[in-house]
N, C-alpha and C positions, 0 to 999 in steps of 0.2 A: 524540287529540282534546284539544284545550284546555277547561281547567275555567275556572273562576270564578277561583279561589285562585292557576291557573297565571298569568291574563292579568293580575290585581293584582301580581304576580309577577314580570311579563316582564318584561326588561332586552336590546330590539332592537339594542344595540350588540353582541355580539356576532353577532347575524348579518349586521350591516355589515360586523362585521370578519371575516368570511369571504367577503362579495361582493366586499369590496375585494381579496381575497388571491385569489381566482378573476378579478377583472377585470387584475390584476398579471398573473399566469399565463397568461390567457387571449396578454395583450401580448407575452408573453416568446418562445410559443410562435410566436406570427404573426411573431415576428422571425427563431426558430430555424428555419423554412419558410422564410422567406426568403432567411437566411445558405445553408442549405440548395441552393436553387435555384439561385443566384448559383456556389455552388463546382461543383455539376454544370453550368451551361454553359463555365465556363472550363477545364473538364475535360476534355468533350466534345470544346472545341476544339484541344485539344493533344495528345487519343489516340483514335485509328480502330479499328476494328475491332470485331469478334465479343464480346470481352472488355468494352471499349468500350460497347457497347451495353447489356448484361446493367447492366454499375453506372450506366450511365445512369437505366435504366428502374429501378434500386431505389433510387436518390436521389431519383428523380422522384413514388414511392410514399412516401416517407418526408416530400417536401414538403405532399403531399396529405392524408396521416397529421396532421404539424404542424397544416393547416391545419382540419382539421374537427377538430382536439380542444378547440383555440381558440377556435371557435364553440360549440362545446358549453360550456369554460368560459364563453363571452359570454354564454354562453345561464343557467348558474347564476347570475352576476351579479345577471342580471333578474329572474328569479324570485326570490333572496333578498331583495334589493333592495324589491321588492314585495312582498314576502311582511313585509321589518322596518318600514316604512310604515303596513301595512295593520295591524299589532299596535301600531303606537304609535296611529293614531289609534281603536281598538276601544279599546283601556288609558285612552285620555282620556275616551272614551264612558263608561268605565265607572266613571273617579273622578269626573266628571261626575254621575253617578246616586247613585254612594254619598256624595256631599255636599249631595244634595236630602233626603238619608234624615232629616236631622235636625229638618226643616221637616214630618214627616208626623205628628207626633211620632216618629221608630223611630229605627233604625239597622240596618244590615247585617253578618247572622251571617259568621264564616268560610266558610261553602260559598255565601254568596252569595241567601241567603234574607232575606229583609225581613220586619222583625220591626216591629209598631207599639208604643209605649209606651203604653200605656190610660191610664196609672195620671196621665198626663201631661194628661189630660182633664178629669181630676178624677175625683170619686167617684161621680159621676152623670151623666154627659154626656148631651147631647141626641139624638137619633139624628140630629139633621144631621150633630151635629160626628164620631159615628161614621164617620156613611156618607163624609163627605170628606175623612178620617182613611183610611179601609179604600180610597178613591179615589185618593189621592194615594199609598198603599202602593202600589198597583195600576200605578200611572205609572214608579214607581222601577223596580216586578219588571220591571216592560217595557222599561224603558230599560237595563235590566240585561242580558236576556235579546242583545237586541239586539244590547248590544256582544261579549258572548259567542259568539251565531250569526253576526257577521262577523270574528271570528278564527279561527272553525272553517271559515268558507268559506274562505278565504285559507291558512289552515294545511291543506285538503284539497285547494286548488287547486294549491299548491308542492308539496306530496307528487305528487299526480300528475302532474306538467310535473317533476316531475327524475326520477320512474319512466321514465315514456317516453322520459327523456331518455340515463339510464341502461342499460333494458332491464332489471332486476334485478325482482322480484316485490313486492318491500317495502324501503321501505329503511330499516335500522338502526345505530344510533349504535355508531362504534369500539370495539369491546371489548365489546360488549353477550355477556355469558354468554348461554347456552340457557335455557327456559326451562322448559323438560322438555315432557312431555304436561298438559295441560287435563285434569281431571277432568271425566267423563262428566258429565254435567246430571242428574242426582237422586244427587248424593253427598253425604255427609254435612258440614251446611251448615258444622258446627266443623269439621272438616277443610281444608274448600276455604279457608275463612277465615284457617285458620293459613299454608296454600297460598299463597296471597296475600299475607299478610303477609312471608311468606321472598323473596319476590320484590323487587328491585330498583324502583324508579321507574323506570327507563329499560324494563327488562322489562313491566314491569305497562305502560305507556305504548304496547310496540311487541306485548304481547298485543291490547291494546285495539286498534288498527289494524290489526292482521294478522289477528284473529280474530275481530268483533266480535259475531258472532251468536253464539258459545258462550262469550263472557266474561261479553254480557248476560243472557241466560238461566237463567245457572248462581247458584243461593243458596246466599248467603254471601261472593258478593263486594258489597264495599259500594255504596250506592245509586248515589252520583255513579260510580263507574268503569259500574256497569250501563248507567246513564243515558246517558253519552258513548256508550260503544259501541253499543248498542241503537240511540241517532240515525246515527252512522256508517252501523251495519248496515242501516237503513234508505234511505239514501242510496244505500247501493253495491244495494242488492236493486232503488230506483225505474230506478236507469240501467241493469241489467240487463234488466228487466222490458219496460222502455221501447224495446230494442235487439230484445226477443223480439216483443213487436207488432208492432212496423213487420216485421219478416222474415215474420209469420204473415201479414196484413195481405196485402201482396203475393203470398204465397203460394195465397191463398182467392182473388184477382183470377185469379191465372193458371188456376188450377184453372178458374170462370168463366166463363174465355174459352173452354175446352174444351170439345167436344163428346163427352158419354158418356149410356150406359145407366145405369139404377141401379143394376144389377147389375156394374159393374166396377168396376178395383180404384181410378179415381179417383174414381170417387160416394163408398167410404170413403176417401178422401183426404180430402175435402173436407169431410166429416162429422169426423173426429179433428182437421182444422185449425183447421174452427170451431168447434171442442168447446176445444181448446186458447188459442184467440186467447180466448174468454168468460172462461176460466179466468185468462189475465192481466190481461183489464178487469177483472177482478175482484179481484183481489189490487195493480192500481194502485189501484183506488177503495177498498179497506180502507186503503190507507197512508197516503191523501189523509184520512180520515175521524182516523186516528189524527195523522196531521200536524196536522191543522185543531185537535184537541184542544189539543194542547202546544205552540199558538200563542194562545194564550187569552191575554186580559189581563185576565179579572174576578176573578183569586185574586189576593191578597196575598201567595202562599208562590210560591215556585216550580214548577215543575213537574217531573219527574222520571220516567221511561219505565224502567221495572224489569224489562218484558217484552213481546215483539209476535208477532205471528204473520199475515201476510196473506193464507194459506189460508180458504176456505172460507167460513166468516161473518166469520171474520176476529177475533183474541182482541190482550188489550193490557189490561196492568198500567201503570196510572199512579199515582202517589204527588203528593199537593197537600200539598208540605212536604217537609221531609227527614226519613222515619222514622230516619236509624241517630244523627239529634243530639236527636229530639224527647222531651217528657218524659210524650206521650199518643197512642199509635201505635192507630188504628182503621184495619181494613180489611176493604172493604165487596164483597160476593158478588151480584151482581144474578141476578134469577131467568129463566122463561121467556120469550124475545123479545129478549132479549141477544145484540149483534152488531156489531161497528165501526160500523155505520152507525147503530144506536142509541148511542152512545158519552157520546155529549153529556150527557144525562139523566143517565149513571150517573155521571159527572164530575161535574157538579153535584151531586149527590148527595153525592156526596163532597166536595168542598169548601163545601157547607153545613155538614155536620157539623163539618167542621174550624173555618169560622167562629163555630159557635155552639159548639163545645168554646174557643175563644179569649177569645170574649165571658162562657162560665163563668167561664173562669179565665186572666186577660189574664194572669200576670206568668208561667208556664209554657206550652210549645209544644206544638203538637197535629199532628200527621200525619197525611192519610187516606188511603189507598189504597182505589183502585174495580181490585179484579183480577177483571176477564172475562179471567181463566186457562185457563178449560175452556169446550165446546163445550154450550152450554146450550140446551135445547130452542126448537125453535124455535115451536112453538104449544103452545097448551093439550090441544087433543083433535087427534091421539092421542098426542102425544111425552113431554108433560107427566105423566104415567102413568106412564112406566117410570122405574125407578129406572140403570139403567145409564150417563146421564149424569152424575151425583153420584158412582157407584163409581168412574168412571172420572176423576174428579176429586179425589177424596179424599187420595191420595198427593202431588200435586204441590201442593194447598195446603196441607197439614202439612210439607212442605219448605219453602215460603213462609214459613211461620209461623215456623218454628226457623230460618229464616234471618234472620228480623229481629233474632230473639236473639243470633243470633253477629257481628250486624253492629253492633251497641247500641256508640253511645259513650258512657261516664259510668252514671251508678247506671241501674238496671235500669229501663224504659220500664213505664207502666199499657199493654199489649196487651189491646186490644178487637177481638173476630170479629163482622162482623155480618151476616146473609145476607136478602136479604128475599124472599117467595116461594118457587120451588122454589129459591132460592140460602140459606131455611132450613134444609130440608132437606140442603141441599148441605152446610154447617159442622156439621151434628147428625152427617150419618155420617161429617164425616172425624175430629169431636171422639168417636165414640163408637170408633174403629178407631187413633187415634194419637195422643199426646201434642202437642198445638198449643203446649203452653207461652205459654198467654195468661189473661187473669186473667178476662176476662170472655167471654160468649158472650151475644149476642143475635138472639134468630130473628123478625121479623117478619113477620107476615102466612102463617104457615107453614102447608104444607100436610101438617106430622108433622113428628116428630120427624128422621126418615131413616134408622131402623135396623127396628122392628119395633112394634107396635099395643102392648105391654108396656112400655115404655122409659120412661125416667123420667131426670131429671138429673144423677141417681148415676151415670148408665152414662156417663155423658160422662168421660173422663180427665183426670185431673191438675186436676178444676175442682169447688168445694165448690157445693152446689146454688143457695144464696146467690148466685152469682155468674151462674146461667144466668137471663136472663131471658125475658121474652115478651110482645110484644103484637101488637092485632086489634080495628082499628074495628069498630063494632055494624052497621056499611055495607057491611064489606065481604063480598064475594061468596066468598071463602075458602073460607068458614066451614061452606059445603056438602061442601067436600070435605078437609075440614081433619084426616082421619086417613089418607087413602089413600096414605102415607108414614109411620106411625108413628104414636106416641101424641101426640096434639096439644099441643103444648108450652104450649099457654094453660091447659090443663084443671089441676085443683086435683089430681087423681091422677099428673100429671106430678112435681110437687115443686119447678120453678123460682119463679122470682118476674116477677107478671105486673104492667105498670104502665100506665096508660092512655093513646089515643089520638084522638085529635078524629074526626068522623064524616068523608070525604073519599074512599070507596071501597078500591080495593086500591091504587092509587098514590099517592093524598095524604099520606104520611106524611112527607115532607119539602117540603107546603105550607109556607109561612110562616108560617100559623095555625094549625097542628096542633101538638097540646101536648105530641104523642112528640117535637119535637125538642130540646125543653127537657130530656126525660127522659132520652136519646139524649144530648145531651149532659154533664148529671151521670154517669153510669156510665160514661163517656168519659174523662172525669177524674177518675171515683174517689170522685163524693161522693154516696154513695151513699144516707145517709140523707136527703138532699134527694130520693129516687125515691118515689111513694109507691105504693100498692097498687091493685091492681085487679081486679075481679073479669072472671071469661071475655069477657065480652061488651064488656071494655074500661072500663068504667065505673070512674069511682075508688072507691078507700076510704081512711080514715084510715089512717095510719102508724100500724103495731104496734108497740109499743116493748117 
């Protein structure tokens, strides 16, 4: 799949100069068929017989050979041909974009991320010149994106028009080494990352296409190869998906047109077929829901798909920014009700924080990640009670976590956890059972800690209590059941640090006016004495010095 860095990169002549070397060949052959032909009828007509006939008919195979290889070469011509075309004018799209960057005030990172210059504003800008500062950043990401998703259309439409044309399963570049076995998906995230790095471009390139659902899944490979593949894998799972409806589809019709009892064996035909066709509307409209997300144009970062799943509720890690270049990595756990089809919300969510960790502190970058990684309850009463969906979460977001680590380019990132509702919980028991290797923990709206009614912030690993925090509008309805998970991380016997939050319910905390996202963002970026204290109920209090 082509990146950002590849299509700045492209140099479409040489795949002219392979159309051209196939459209050569293609001619040479259609002559060699020819010459071919010609010498068997003069052949024919000067020897009869049994013998005769046999070299006839293998001449006459050899012209038909000629001529359909011919055609196939005609056929590479146009595809490459079309395919070096469609990367020049995508590569113009996109030095097109990165030359509006400097009009936003910004510029464009190496992965293709839009960066705006604040400082360029002055030292107190108006929130107009903000907003059409962060509007015009928004126009570049998208004209970016753009020229990037029509080189990948084009680079996956030539791939598949020379597969078919070929017959071969994948196709790969001459001399391409092996690439051994893919490490299982929960291995250890230094590992795969040294894994990765031994591996060739060309390799890492034809993993990504060949493999795409367990290159993207897997932590510790860095975000953009996760990202390309994951969209790939997405791509080939909708035409899948899409082939298996219509077959079920006509399937439940024929069923239909039959006459049966309930009791026979096509009444359960027809019951497992439409149990199956819901099953694929279902996992098309997750993809659609995750599609619709990472077509967004109101971030000014990019966007980045780290993980997906179209099972069930449907699960999908997006990242707004590139954690493995940023220099303030937040990633955020959404609680009960969380599901592709709520996506949106928790994305926003996410790329608030990011803009107001930006707005903290313009002249360093901020990355947030909303990972609905695990299968989170789907109501309050009765799912929200049991703790099994956080256990069953715990392990693959502490792999998440220490993948960020291994994937970090340049001095080491401020990692920020933050879970709100049962997705506090969620970060309390994976921080109390595994080393997150993050600097900060923040639970809002938590219904406990998520290990046990005794728990305190000590027990959280690898993280000094200073660094866990907690908050809880005086509105919210929580707060009724704010231990039936743990020791409530707001209370004064926990040992975190609690900071305040405007009144707004259990979801207002990334209103616009709500003053946790101010706070939200200092301990995002690390500045910590700017947080100031609060008592249970959310209320402020002076800074203790």
């Amino acid at each position: 799949m082509v990146s950002f860095q590849q299509l700045r990169q492209a140099d479409s002549a040489s795949l002219r100069t392979t159309a051209d070397g196939a459209r050569k060949l293609a001619r040479e052959l259609e002559q060699y068929g020819a010459d071919t032909d010609r010498h068997r009828v003069g052949l024919t007509a000067a020897w009869v017989g049994a013998d005769s006939d046999a070299a006839s008919h293998r001449l006459a195979t050899h012209t038909q050979d000629f001529g359909n290889t011919a055609q196939s070469y005609g056929r590479v011509d146009h595809v490459v041909s079309t395919l070096a075309g469609e990367i020049d004018a995508s590569k113009q799209m996109l030095e097109s974009a990165v030359a509006m960057a400097p009009q936003i005030p910004g510029h464009v990172g190496e992965d293709g991320s839009v960066h705006v210059n604040w400082s360029a504003l002055g030292s107190n800008p108006s929130p107009a010149a903000v907003a059409a500062a962060q509007q015009r950043a928004q126009q570049v990401a998208g004209y970016l994106r753009d020229a990037v998703m029509r080189a990948n259309t084009a680079d996956q439409r030539a791939q598949s028009e020379l597969v078919a044309l070929t017959g071969a399963t994948n196709v790969r570049m001459a001399g391409t080494q092996s690439t051994g076995e893919v490490p299982p998906e929960g291995s250890n995230p230094q590992q795969v990352k040294q894994w990765w790095d031994d591996l060739s471009l060309e390799q890492q390139e034809q993993l990504i296409t060949s493999r795409p659902h367990e290159i993207g899944a897997l932590d510790g490979v860095p975000a953009t190869a996760r990202d390309q593949a994951n969209r790939l894998g997405m791509d080939a799972e909708r035409g899948t998906l899409t082939g298996q409806r219509t077959e079920l589809e006509e399937r439940v019709r024929d069923l239909r047109r039959q006459s049966y009892s309930p009791h026979d064996v096509q009444a359960y035909e027809a019951t497992q077929a439409q149990r199956e066709l819901r099953d694929v509307n279902t996992r098309l409209e997750n993809l659609d829901h995750i599609q619709g997300q990472l077509g967004r144009t109101d971030s000014a970062e990019q966007l980045y798909l780290l993980d997906y799943d179209s099972a069930a509720d449907g699960q999908a890690v997006i990242a707004v920014g590139n954690p493995d270049t940023a220099d303030h990595v937040v990633t955020f756990v959404p609680g009960t009700g969380a599901d592709a089809e709520g996506l949106e919300s928790i994305v926003s969510r996410s790329m608030a924080m990011q803009s107001d960790a930006a707005g903290v502190m313009p002249d360093k970058s901020t990355a947030a990640v909303a990972w609905l990684g695990y299968d989170a309850p789907n109501r309050v009463v009765p799912n929200a009670i049991f703790d099994h969906y956080y256990e069953d979460a715990g392990a693959d977001l502490a792999n998440f976590q220490q993948g960020l680590r291994a994937t970090h380019e340049g001095a080491p990132s401020i990692n920020t956890l933050m879970g709100h509702s049962y997705g506090a919980s969620t970060i309390g028991y994976a921080a109390h059972n595994h080393d997150l290797q993050i600097d900060n923990l923040v639970q809002v709206a938590s219904p406990g800690g998520g290990f046990s009614a005794s728990n305190t912030a000590a027990d959280y690993i690898g993280l000094d209590a200073e660094n866990v925090w907690a908050t809880r509008s005086s509105d919210d309805s929580i707060r009724w059941v704010s231990q039936i998970h743990g020791n409530d991380p707001i209370d004064h016997d926990f040992g975190g640090r609690v900071f305040p939050a405007s009144d707004g319910g259990h979801s207002g905390y990334w209103d616009a006016d709500n003053e946790a996202r101010g706070h939200m963002a200092n301990i995002i970026t690390g500045q910590y004495d700017q947080v100031p204290h609060g008592r249970q109920d959310g209320a402020p209090q002076p800074v203790s010095n």
